[in-house]
C-alpha positions in Angstrom: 0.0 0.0 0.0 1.0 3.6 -1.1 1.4 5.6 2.0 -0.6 9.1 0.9 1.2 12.0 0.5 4.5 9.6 0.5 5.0 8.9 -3.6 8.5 8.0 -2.7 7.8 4.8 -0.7 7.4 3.1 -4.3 10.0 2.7 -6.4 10.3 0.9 -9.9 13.4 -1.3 -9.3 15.6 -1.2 -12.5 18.4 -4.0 -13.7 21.5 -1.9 -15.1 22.7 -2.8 -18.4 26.6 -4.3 -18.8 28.8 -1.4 -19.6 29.7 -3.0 -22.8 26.2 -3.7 -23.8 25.3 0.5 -23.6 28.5 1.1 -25.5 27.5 -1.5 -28.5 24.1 0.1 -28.4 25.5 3.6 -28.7 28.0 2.7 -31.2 25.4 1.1 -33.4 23.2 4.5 -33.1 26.4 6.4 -34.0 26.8 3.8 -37.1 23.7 4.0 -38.1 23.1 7.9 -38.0 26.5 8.1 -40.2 28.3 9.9 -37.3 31.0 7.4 -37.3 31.2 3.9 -38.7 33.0 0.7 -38.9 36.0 1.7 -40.9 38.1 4.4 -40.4 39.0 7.2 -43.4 41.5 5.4 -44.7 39.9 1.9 -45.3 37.1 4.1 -46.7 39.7 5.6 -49.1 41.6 2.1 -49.5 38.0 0.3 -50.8 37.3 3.6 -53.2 40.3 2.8 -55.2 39.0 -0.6 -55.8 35.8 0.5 -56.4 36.3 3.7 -58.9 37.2 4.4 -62.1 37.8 7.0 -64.1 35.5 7.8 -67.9 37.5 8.3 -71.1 35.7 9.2 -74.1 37.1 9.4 -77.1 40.0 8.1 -75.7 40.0 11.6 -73.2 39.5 12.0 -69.9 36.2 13.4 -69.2 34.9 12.2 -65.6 34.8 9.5 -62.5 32.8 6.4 -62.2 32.5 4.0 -59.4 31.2 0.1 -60.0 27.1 -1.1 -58.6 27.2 -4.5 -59.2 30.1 -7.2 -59.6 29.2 -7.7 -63.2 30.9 -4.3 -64.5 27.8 -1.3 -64.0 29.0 1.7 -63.2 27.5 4.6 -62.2 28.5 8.1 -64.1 27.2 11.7 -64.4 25.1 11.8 -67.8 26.5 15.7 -68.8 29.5 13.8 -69.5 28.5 12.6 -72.8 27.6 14.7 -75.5 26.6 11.7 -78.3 23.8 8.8 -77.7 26.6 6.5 -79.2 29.8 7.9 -77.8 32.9 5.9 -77.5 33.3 5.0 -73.5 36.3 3.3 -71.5 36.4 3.0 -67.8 40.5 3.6 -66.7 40.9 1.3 -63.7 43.7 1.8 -61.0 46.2 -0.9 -62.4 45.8 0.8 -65.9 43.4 -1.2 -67.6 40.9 0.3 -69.8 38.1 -1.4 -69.9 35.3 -0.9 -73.0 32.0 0.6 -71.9 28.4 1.3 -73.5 26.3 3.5 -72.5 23.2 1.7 -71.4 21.1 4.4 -70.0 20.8 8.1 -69.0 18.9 10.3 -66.6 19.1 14.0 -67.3 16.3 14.7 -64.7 18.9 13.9 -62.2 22.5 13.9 -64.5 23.0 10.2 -64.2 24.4 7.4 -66.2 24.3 4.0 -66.4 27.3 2.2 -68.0 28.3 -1.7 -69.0 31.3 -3.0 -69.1 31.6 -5.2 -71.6 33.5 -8.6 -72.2 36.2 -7.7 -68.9 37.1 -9.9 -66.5 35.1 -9.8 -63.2 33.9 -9.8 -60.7 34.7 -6.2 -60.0 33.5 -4.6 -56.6 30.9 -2.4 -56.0 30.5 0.4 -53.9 26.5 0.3 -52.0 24.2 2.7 -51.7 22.8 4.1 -48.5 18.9 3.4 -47.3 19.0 6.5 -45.5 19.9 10.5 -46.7 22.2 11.9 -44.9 21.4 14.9 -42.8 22.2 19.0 -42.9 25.3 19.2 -41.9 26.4 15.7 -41.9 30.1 14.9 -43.2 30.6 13.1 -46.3 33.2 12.2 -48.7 33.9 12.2 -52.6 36.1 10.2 -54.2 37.2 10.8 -58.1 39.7 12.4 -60.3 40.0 16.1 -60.1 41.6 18.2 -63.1 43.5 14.9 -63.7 44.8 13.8 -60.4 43.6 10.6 -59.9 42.6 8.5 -56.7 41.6 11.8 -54.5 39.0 11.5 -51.8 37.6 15.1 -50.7 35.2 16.0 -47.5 32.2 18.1 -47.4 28.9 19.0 -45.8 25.1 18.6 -46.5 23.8 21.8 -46.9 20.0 21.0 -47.4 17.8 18.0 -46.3 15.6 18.5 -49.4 16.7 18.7 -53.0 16.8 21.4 -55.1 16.6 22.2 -59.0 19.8 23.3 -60.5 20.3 24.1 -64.3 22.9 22.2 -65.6 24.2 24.4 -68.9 25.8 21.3 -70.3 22.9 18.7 -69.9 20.5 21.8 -70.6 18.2 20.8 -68.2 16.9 21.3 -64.8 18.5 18.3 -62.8 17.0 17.6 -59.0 20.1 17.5 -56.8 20.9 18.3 -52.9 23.5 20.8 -52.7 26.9 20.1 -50.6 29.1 22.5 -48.6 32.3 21.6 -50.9 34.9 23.1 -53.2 34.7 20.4 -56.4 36.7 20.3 -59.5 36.3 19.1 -63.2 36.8 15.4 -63.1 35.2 14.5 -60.1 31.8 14.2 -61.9 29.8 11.2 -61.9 32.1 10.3 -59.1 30.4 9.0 -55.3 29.7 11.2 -52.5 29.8 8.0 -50.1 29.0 8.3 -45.9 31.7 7.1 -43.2 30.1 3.5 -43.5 31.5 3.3 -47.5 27.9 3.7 -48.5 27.2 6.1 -51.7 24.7 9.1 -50.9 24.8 10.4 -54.3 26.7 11.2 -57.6 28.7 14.5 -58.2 26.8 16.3 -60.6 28.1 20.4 -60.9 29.0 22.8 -58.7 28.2 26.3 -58.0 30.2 29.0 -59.9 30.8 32.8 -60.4 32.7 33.9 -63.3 33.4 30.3 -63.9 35.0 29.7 -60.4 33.5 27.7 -57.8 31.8 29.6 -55.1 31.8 26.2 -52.5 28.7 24.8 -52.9 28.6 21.9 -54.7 25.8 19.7 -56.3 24.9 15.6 -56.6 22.1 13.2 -57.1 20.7 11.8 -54.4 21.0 7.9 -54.0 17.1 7.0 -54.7 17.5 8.5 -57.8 20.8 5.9 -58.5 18.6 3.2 -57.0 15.8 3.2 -59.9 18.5 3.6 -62.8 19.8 0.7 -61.6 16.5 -1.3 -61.7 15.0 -0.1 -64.7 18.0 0.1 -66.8 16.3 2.3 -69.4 16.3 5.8 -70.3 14.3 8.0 -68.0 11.5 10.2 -69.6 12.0 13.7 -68.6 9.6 16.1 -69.4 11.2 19.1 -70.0 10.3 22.9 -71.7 13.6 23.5 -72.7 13.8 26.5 -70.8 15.7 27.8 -67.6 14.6 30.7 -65.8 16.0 33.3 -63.0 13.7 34.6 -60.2 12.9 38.2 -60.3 14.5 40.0 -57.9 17.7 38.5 -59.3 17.3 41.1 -62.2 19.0 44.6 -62.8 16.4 47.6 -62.0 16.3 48.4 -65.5 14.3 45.5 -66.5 12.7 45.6 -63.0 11.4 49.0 -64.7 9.5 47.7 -67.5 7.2 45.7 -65.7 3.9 46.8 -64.3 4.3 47.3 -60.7 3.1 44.3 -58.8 4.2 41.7 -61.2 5.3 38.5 -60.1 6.7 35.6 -62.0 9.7 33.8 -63.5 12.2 35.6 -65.8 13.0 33.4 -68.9 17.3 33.4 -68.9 17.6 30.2 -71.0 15.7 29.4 -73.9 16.9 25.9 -75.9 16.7 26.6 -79.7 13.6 24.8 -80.9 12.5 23.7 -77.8 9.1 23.2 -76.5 9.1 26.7 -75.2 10.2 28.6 -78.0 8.1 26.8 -80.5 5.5 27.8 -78.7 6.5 31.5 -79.0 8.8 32.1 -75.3 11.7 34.1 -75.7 14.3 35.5 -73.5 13.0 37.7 -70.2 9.4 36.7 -70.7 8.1 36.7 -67.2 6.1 34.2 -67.0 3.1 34.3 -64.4 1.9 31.3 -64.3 1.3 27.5 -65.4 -2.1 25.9 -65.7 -3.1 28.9 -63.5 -0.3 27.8 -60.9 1.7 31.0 -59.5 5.3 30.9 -60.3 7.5 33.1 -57.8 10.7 30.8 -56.8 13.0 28.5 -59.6 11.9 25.3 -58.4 8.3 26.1 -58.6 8.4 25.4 -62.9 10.4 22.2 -63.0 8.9 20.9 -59.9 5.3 21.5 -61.8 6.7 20.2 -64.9 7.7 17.4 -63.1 4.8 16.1 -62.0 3.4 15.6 -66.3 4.6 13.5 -68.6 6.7 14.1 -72.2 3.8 14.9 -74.8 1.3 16.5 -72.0 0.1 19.8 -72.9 0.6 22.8 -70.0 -0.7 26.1 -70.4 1.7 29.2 -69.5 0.2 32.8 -69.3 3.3 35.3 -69.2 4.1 39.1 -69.5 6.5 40.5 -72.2 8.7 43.5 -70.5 6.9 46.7 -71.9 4.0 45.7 -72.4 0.6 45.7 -69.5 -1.2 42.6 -71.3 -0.4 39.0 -70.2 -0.4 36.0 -73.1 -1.2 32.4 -72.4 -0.1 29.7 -74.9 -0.1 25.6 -74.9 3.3 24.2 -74.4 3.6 20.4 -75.7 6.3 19.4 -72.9 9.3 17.2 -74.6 11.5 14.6 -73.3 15.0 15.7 -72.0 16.8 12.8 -72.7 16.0 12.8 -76.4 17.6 15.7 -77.0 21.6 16.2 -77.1 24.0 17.6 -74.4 25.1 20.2 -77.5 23.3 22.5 -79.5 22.3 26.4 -79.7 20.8 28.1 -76.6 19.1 31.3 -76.4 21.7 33.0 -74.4 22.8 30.3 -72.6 24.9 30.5 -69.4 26.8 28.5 -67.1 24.9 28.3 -63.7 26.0 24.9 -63.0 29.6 23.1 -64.0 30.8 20.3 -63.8 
């Protein structure tokens, strides 16, 4: 019996946990929350060399690569190749290359699948991770900066959700999480792997000013990897062939010959004999709206566009600069990966680099 007013006269007895036992339990929490992990930097390093690759096409160094499966698939960025058809060779550590074909491409996200083909196996592959990593978590990419080979590099998650970046040499909007990290040509299509040796994504671009990186890095997140390597096709991409700038990124001069109020998107890239231009878009159209949806930040277009299919028909209702009346045409959305890496833009830039 509980004596009233006396709730300390109970007490739940307890049965303490072996020291070792709470240690195992927190080192499992720390393992799997990517805080620290089996294998220390080195061995994480040691099994990248084994695992990595560098691209050669044409017989020229254009990227990094790193292996999926033990029959020769290896995971690239897609920018990298400018033909459907090119000529591909994965340069392994002891010197051998290795032929390649392309087998499939995602320009949604800047990935590619290669095949090795006819090579001795079975090669070793790198896995991916279940879980994203968090903001601010460490990670680590492994590749072949500006020709140094074998180079593993540290950064930071900078966002727990992914963004939209427009990548000027796949011409497309590509979903990617953004890094705190300094990257260099080479290094794309390379890993960005967790301190457990587990991929969390694939080196896409980079941010840059002037054509200098500005720290912030860019890669594709590993559930995009994960259905590549199921499907083993060529993704269908709906696209408008157009990239755009928000509006207070523009100089008050332009910002002057809009009616006051207006909100929108400001057209900065327009692909020659896109979807958008054939349907009459050019360069700084603002463009209000799609299928009556507001558009105010970047991601708000390619996320909508996302979300059809190639061949579905959007309406956009936008404002020429100068004028007070809006326009609304049908847009026939295409299919990004059916159109080249190269080509004529409407004054394209370089927002993204890889």
């Amino acid at each position: 019996m509980i004596a009233a007013g006396r709730p300390d006269v109970m007490r739940t007895r307890t049965c303490p946990l072996p020291r070792w036992l709470l240690l195992l339990g927190l080192q499992s929490a720390l393992i799997e929350s990517g805080v620290a992990g089996p294998a220390s930097l080195e061995s994480l390093y040691l099994r990248c060399r084994e695992s990595c690759a560098e691209v050669l096409v044409a017989g020229r160094h254009a990227g990094s690569a790193w292996f999926a499966d033990a029959k020769g698939a290896a995971v690239t960025a897609a920018h990298l190749f400018e033909r459907p058809d090119p000529a591909v060779e994965l340069l392994l550590r002891d010197n051998r290359r290795l032929n390649a074909r392309l087998v499939a491409v995602d320009r949604g996200h800047d990935l590619a699948l290669l095949q090795v083909e006819a090579a001795p196996g079975p090669f070793k592959p790198l896995p991916l991770a279940r879980r994203a990593p968090s903001a601010g978590h460490e990670i680590f990419q492994f590749g072949a900066p500006l020709f140094r080979s074998e180079l593993l590099q540290p950064g930071r998650v900078a966002a727990t959700t992914s963004r939209f970046e427009f990548h000027a040499l796949v011409r497309e909007y590509a979903e990617v999480v953004p890094v705190a990290a300094v990257m260099q040509g080479g290094t794309s299509g390379g890993p960005w792997l967790n301190r457990r040796g587990e991929v969390v994504g694939v080196q896409s671009s980079v941010m840059s000013l002037d054509d200098k990186p500005v720290g912030i890095a860019f890669f594709a997140a590993a559930p995009a990897v994960r259905r590549l390597l199921k499907e083993r096709r060529h993704a269908s991409t709906p696209t408008l062939g157009l990239g755009v700038d928000e509006l207070w990124q523009q100089p008050a001069e332009f910002l002057a010959r809009l009616p006051k109020g207006a909100q929108g998107l400001v057209a900065a890239v327009v692909r020659a004999e896109g979807p958008a231009a054939r349907a009459g878009i050019t360069r700084q159209d603002l463009l209000i709206s799609a299928d009556g949806q507001p558009l105010i930040r970047i991601a708000d277009l390619p996320r909508f566009v996302r979300r059809h299919q190639p061949s579905d028909t959007i309406e956009l209702t936008f404002l020429r600069p100068g004028e007070t009346s809006t326009r609304s045409v049908s847009v026939g959305l295409g299919c990004a990966e059916e159109v080249g890496a190269s080509g004529p833009d409407s004054d394209a830039d370089k927002k993204g680099q890889p």
